[in-house]
C-alpha positions as CSV (number, residue, x, y, z in Angstrom):
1,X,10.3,28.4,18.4
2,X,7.6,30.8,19.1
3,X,4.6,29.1,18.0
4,X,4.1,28.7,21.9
5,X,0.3,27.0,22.5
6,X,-2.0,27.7,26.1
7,X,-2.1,24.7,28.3
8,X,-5.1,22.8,27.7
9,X,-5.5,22.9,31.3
10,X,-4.6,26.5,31.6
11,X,-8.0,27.1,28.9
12,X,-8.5,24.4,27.1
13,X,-10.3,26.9,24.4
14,X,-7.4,29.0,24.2
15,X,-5.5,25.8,23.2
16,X,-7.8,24.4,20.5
17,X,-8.1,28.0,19.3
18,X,-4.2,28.0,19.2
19,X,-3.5,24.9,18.1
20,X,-5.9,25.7,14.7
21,X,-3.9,28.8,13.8
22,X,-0.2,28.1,14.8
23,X,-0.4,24.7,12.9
24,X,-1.6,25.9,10.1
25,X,-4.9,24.6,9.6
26,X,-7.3,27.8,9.1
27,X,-7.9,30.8,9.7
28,X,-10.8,33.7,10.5
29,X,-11.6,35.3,7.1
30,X,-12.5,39.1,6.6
31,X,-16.6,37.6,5.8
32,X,-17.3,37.5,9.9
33,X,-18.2,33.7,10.9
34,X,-16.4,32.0,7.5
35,X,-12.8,30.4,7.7
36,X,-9.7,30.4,5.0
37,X,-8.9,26.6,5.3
38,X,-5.2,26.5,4.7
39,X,-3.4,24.0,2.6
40,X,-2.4,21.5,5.3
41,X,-5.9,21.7,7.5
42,X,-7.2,20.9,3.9
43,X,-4.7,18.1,3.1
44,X,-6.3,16.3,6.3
45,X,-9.8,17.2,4.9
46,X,-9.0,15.6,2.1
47,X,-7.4,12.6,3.6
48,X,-11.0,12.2,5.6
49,X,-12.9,12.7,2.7
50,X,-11.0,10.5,0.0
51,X,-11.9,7.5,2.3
52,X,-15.5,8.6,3.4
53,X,-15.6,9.0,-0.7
54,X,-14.4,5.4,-0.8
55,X,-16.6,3.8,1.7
56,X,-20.2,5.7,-0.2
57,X,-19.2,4.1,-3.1
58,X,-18.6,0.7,-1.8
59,X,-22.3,0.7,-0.3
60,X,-23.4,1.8,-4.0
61,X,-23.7,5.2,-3.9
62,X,-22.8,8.0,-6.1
63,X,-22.1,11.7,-6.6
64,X,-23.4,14.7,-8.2
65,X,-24.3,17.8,-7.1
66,X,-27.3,20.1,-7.0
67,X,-27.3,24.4,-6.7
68,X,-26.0,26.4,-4.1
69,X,-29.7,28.5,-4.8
70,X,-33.2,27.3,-3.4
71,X,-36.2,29.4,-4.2
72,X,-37.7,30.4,-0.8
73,X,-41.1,28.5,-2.2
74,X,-39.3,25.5,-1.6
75,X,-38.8,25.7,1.9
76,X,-42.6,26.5,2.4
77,X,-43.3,23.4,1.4
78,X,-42.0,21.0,4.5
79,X,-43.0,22.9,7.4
80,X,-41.3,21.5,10.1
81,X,-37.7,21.9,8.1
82,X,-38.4,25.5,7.7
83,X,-39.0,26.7,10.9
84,X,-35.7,24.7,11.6
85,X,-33.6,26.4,9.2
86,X,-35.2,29.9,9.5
87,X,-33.0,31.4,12.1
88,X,-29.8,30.5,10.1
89,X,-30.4,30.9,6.0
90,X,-29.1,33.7,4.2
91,X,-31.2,34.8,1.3
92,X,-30.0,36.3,-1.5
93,X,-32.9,39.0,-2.9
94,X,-31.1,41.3,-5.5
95,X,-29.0,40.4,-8.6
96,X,-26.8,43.4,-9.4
97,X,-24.8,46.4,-8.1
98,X,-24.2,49.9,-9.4
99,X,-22.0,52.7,-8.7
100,X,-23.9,55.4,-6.6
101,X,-25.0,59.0,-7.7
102,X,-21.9,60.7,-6.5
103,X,-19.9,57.6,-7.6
104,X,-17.9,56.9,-4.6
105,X,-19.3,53.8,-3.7
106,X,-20.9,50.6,-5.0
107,X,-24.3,50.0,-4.0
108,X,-27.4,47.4,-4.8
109,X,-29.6,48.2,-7.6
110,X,-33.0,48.5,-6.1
111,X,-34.4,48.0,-9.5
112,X,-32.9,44.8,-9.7
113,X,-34.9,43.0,-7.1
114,X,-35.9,38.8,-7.6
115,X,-39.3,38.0,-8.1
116,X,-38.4,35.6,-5.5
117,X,-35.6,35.4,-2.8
118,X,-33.4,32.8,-3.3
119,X,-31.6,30.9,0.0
120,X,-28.5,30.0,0.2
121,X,-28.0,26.3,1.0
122,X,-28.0,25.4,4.7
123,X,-29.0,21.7,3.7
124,X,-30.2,20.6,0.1
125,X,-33.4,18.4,1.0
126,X,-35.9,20.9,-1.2
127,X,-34.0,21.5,-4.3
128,X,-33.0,17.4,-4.4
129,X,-36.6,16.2,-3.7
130,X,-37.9,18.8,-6.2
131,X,-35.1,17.4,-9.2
132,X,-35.9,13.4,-7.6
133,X,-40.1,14.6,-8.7
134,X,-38.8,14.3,-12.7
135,X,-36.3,11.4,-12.3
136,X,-39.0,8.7,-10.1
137,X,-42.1,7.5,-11.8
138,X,-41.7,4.0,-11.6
139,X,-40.5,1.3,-8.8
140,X,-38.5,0.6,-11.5
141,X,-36.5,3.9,-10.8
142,X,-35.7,3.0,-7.4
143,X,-33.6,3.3,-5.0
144,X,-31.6,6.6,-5.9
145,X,-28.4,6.5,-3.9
146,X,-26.9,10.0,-4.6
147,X,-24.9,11.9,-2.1
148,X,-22.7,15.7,-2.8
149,X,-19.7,16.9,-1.4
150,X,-20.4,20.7,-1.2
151,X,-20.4,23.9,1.0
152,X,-23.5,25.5,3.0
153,X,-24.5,28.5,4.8
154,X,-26.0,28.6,8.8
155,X,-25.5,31.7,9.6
156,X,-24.0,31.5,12.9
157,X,-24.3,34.3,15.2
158,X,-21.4,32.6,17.6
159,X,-18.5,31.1,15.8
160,X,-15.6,28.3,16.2
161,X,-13.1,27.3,13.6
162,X,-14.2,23.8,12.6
163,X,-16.7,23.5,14.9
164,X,-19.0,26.2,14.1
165,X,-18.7,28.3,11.1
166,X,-21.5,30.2,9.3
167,X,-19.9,28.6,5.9
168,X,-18.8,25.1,6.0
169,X,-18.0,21.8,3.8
170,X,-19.7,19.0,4.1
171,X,-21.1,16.2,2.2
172,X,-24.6,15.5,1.9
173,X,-26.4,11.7,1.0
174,X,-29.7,12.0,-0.2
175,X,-31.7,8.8,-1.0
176,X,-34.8,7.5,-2.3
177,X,-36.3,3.8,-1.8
178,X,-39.7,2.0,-2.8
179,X,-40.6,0.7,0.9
180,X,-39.8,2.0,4.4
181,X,-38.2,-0.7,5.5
182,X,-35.3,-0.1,2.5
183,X,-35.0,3.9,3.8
184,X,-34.6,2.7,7.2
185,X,-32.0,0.0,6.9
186,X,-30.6,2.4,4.7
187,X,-30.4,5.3,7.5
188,X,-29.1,2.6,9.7
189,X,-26.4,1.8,7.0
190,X,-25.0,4.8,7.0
191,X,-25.1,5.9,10.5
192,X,-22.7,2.4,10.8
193,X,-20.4,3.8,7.4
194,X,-19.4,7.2,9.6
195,X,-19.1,4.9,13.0
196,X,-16.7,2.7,11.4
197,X,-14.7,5.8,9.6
198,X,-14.4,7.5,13.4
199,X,-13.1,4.3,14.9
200,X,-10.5,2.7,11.8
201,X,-9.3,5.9,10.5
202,X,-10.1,8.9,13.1
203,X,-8.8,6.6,16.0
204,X,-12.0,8.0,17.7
205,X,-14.7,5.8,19.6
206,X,-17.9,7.4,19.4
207,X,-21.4,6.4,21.1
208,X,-24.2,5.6,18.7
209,X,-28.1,6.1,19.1
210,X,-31.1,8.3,18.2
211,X,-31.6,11.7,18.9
212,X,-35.0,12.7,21.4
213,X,-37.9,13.8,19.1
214,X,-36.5,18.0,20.1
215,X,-32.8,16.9,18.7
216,X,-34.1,15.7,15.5
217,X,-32.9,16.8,12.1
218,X,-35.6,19.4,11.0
219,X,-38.1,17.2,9.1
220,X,-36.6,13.4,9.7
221,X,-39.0,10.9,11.3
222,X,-35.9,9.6,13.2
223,X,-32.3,11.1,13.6
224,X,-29.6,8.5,14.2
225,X,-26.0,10.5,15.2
226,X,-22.8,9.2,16.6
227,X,-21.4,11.4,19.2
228,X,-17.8,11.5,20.4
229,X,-16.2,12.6,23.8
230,X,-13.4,15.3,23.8
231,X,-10.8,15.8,26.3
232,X,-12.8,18.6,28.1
233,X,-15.3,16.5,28.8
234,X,-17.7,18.0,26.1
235,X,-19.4,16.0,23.5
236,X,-19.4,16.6,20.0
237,X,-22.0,15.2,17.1
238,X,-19.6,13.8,14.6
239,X,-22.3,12.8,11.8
240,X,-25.9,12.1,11.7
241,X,-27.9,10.0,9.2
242,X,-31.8,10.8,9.2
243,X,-35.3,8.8,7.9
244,X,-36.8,11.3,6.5
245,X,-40.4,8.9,5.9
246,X,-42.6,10.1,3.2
247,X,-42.6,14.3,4.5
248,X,-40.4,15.4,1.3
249,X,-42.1,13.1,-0.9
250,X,-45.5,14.6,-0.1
251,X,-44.2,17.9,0.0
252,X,-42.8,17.7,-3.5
253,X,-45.2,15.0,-4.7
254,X,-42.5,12.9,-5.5
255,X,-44.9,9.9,-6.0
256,X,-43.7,6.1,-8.1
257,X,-46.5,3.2,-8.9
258,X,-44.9,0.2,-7.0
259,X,-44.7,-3.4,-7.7
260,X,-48.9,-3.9,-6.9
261,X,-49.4,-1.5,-9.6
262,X,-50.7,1.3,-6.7
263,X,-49.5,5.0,-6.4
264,X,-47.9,5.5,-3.4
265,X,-44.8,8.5,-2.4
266,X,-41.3,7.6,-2.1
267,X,-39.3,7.0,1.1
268,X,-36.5,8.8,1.6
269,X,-33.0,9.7,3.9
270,X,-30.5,12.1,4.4
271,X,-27.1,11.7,6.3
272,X,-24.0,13.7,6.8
273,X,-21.1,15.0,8.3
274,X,-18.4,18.1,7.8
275,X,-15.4,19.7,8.5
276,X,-16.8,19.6,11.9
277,X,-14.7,16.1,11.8
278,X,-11.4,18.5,12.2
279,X,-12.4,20.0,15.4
280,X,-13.3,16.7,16.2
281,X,-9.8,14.8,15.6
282,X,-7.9,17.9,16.9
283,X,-9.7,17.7,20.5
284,X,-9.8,14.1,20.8
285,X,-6.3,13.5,20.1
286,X,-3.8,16.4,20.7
287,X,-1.8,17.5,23.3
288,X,0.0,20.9,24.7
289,X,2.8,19.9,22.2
290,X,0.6,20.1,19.1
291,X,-1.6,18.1,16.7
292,X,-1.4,14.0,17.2
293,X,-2.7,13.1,14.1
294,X,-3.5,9.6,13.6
295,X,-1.0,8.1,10.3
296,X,-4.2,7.2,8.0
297,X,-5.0,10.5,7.8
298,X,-1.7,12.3,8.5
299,X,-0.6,14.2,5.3
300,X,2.9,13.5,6.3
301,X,3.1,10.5,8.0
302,X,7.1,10.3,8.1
303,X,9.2,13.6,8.4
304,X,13.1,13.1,7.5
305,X,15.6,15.9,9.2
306,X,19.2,15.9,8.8
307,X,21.6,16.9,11.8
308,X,24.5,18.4,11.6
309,X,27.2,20.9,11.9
310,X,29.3,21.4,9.0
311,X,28.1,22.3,5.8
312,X,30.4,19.7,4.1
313,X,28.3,16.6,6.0
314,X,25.3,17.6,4.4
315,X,26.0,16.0,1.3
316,X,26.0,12.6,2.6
317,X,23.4,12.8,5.1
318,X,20.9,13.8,2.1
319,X,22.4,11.2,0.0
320,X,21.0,8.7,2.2
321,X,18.1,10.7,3.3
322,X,16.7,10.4,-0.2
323,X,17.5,7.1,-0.3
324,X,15.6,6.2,2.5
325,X,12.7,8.4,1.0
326,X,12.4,6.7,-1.8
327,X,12.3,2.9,0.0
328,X,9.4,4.4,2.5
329,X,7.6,5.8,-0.3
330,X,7.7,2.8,-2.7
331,X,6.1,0.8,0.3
332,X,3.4,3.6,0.0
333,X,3.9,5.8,3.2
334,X,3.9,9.8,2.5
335,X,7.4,11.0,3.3
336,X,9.0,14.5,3.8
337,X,12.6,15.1,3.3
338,X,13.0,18.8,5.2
339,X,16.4,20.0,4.5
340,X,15.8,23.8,4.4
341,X,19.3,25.6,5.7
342,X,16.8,28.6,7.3
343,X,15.8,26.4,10.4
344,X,17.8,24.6,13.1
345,X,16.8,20.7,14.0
346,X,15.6,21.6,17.1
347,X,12.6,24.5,15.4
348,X,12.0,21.6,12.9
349,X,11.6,19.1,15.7
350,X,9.1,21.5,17.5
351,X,7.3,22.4,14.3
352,X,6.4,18.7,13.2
353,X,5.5,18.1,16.5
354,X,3.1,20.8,16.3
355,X,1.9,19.4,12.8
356,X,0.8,15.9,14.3
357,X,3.5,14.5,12.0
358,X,3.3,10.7,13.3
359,X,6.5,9.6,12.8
360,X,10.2,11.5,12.3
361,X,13.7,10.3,11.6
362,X,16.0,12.0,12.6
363,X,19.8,11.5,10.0
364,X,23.2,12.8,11.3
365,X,27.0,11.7,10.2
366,X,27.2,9.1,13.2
367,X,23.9,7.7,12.2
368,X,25.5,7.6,8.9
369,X,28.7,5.6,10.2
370,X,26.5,3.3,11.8
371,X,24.2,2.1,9.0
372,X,21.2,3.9,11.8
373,X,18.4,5.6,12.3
374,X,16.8,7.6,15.4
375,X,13.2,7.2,15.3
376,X,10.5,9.6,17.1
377,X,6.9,8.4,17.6
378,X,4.5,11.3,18.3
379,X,2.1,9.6,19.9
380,X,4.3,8.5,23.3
381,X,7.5,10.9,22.2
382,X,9.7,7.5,22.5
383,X,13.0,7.7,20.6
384,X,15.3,4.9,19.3
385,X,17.4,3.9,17.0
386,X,17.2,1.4,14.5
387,X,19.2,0.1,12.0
388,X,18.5,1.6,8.5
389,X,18.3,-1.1,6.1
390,X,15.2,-2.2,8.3
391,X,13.4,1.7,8.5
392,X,10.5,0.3,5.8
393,X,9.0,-2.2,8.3
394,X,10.2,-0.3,11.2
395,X,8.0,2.6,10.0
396,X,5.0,0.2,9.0
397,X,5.2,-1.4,12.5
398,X,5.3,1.7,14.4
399,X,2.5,3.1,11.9
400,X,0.0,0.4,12.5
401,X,1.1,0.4,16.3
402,X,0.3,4.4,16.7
403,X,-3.1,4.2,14.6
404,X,-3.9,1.8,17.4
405,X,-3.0,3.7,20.3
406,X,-4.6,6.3,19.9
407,X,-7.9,4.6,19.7
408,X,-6.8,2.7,22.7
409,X,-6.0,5.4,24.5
410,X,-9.1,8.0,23.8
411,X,-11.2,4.9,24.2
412,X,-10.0,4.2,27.7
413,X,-10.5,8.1,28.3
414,X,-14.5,7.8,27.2
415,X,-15.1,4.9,29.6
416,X,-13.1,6.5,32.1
417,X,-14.8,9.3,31.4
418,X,-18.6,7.7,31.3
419,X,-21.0,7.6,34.4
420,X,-24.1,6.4,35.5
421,X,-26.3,8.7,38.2
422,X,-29.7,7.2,39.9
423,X,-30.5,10.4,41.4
424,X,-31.2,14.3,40.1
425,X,-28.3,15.3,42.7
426,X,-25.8,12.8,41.6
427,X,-26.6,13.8,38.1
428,X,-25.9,17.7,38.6
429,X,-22.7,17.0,40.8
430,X,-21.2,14.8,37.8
431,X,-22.2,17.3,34.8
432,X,-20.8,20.5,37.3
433,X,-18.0,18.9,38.2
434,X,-16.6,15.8,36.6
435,X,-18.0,16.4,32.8
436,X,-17.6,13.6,30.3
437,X,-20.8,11.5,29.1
438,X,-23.6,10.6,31.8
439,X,-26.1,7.6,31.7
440,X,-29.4,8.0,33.2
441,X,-33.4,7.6,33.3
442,X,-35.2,10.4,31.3
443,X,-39.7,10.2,31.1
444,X,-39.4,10.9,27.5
445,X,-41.0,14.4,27.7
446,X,-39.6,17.6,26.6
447,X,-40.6,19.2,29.8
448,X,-38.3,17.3,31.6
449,X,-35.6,17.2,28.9
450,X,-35.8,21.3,28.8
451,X,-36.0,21.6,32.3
452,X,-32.0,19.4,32.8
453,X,-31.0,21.8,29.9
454,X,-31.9,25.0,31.6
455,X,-30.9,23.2,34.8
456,X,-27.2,21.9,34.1
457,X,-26.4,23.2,30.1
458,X,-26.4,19.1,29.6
459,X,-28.7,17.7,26.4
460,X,-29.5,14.4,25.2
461,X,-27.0,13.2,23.0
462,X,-28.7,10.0,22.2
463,X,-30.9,7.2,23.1
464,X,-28.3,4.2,22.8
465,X,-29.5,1.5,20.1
466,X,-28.3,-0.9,22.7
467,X,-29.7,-2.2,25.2
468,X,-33.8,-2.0,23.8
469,X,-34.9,-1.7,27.4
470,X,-33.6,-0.8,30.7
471,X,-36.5,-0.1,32.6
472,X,-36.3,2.8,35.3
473,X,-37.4,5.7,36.8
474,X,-36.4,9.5,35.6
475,X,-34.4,10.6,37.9
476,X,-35.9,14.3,37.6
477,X,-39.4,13.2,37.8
478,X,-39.6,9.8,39.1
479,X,-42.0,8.9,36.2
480,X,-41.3,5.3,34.5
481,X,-38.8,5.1,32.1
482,X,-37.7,2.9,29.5
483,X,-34.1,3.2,28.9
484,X,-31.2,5.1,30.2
485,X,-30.2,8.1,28.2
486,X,-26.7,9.9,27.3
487,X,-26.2,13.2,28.7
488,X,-23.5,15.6,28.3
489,X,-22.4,19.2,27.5
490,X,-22.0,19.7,24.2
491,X,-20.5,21.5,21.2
């Protein structure tokens, strides 16, 4: 098979880079920083967001969806979320082509210019709190839960399948609540909704907290993320939910008379996460073999191949191939039967491998004598064989079984993987040459937070919700200090 991938300890960004091509997730497009997501890196997508879509509406939210277009005005409106989303919006400032004078070319018409430049999404904030100003006059008219499943635009000057792309998909909550204490229990809701969808269905144990005052969303009063650990020792921010406060209200006037009868603005969040998630479950899970994709959100999570020699055995082995299809699938598992004549067993053994498939059987004529089965896990490579009238709860025991594991075993790998340092030295030597998360004393200033950046590439990840206090002393500064602090390079 030649769908060879790099060692991940040979370059481990070789091998993610690899490993998103060969198995067919996505590719670069000819638009520089965008991505073609192919059909099975977009069956996992929407695996991921069928259940995220699930768990919104179980909290009581719903969807809709609001332009791709925001009038620059807009933006100049909140001021701290514009000069964070400067650097990265595209603006669109003509609204027709023509053929040029010698007509060998299509050009912009420079008579057709906007009265005003219109960006292109990177986040939605102004174009929702300008449509929540018509919809909110009343406490009455409270909360709005809304959130979007959509696409935006960053443009990025230095790009990553997944992880970094100057167009990617997302979805995007944006609510709106009579008291603060409502949009922050809210904020705090959600940041638990995307914790609980890493750990049950991406197998992935993330760390939860705040972000430092100079990692906040652009415009949030407080940022809550949860960040996850990948096998390089890098962290990656899988999802963040923000409290926005009153900022937007007051920016767009969105203002409601509450229950005293008294004018006051609305309260609002924000809270997301993207296809950023894919980068995510790729790194913390896979191995030089291919994808290890966990079976809730494997788009094939059992993989059926048929051995044999002669063309005459064929018939039976698919007889009973389809048979035991049909039994997996009517206890709900998603089943493949590959029987193509154009690849040996061996390629198709390779290629599932390489596709994160959790789970093949493999079918030959002894198998068939024997009333048996051979089953592969992907997970630990082990392979048995089990009787066949028994595959159904076979499959749904080693199913629930690799789900597990693999949070098990990437959990084991963070806390292996997590250190404390008391001193500036100790701290350096970890990040330089050990990598993974480290705990430690920070003053709470920028100074010393941009100083370890420019030092050691680490940033704050987040401030840990737990424990409230730890008193200490910064370890770059000696100053008093609250609370230890996660560090780590990052994505």
């Amino acid at each position: 098979m030649a769908k060879v991938l790099t060692s991940r300890k040979e370059n481990y960004a070789q091998w993610y880079n690899d490993l998103v091509i060969k198995a067919d997730l996505a590719e670069n497009s000819p638009v520089r920083g965008c991505m073609v997501i192919k059909p099975y890196g977009y069956a996992i997508w929407e695996k991921m967001q069928a259940a995220l879509d699930g768990m919104f509406k179980e909290t009581g939210h719903s969807n809709a969806y609001f332009p791709l277009f925001i009038p620059k005005s807009f933006f100049n409106r909140e001021a701290a979320h514009v000069e964070g989303f400067a650097k990265e919006c595209a603006v669109v400032t003509h609204y027709r082509l023509k053929n040029s004078p010698d007509g060998k070319d299509i050009v912009v018409d420079e008579s057709a210019k906007l009265e005003e430049e219109l960006i292109v999404r990177p986040t939605s904030e102004t174009i929702i709190w300008n449509t929540y100003k018509n919809w909110i006059q009343s406490y009455r008219d409270l909360p709005i839960l809304l959130n979007q499943w959509s696409n935006v635009v960053r443009w990025e000057m230095r790009t990553r399948l997944f992880l970094r792309t100057a167009e990617f998909l997302w979805q995007e909550g944006h609510t709106a609540h009579a008291t603060k204490e409502e949009a922050i229990e809210e904020t705090k809701k959600m940041i638990n909704v995307y914790s609980d969808f890493a750990t049950k269905w991406m197998a992935m144990p993330v760390e939860k907290g705040t972000k430092s005052p100079s990692e906040r969303f652009a415009g949030a009063v407080e940022s809550y993320c949860i960040e996850a650990l990948m096998q390089d020792g890098k962290a990656l921010q899988a999802g963040t939910s923000h409290f926005l406060g009153q900022n937007f209200a007051k920016a767009f006037d969105v203002t409601f008379t509450n229950k005293e009868g008294v004018l006051d603005h609305v309260w609002a969040t924000s809270w997301g996460v993207s296809t950023r998630l894919m980068g995510a479950l790729i790194m913390a899970h896979s191995d030089d073999n291919g994808l290890i994709l966990p079976p809730k959100l494997a788009p094939v999570q059992v993989v059926i191949i048929p051995i044999y020699k002669k063309e005459e055995e064929l018939g039976r082995i698919t007889e009973k191939a389809r048979e035991l299809k049909k039994r997996l699938e009517e206890r709900g598992f998603s089943v493949k039967y590959d029987d193509r004549d154009t690849q040996k067993p061996g390629w198709k053994f390779a290629e599932y491998e390489l596709k994160g498939v959790p789970v093949r059987l493999a079918l030959g004529p002894r198998d068939i004598e024997n009333a048996t089965v051979e089953l592969t896990r992907r997970d630990t490579m082990e392979k048995s064989t089990y009787p066949a009238d028994q595959v159904e709860n076979i499959v749904e025991k080693f199913l629930d079984e690799i789900q597990e594991n693999m949070y098990t075993r990437a959990l084991r790998f963070k806390e292996e993987n997590t250190f404390t340092a008391g001193t500036y030295e100790e701290f350096r030597d970890i990040i330089n040459n050990r990598g993974g998360f480290v705990l430690a004393h920070w003053d709470g200033t920028a100074e010393t937070e941009e100083r370890i950046k420019n030092d050691t590439k680490a940033t704050i990840r987040c401030i840990p919700i737990t424990p409230e206090k730890e008193e200490g002393k910064c370890i770059v500064t000696g100053n008093p200090s609250r609370k230890k602090v996660l560090f780590a390079r990052a994505y």
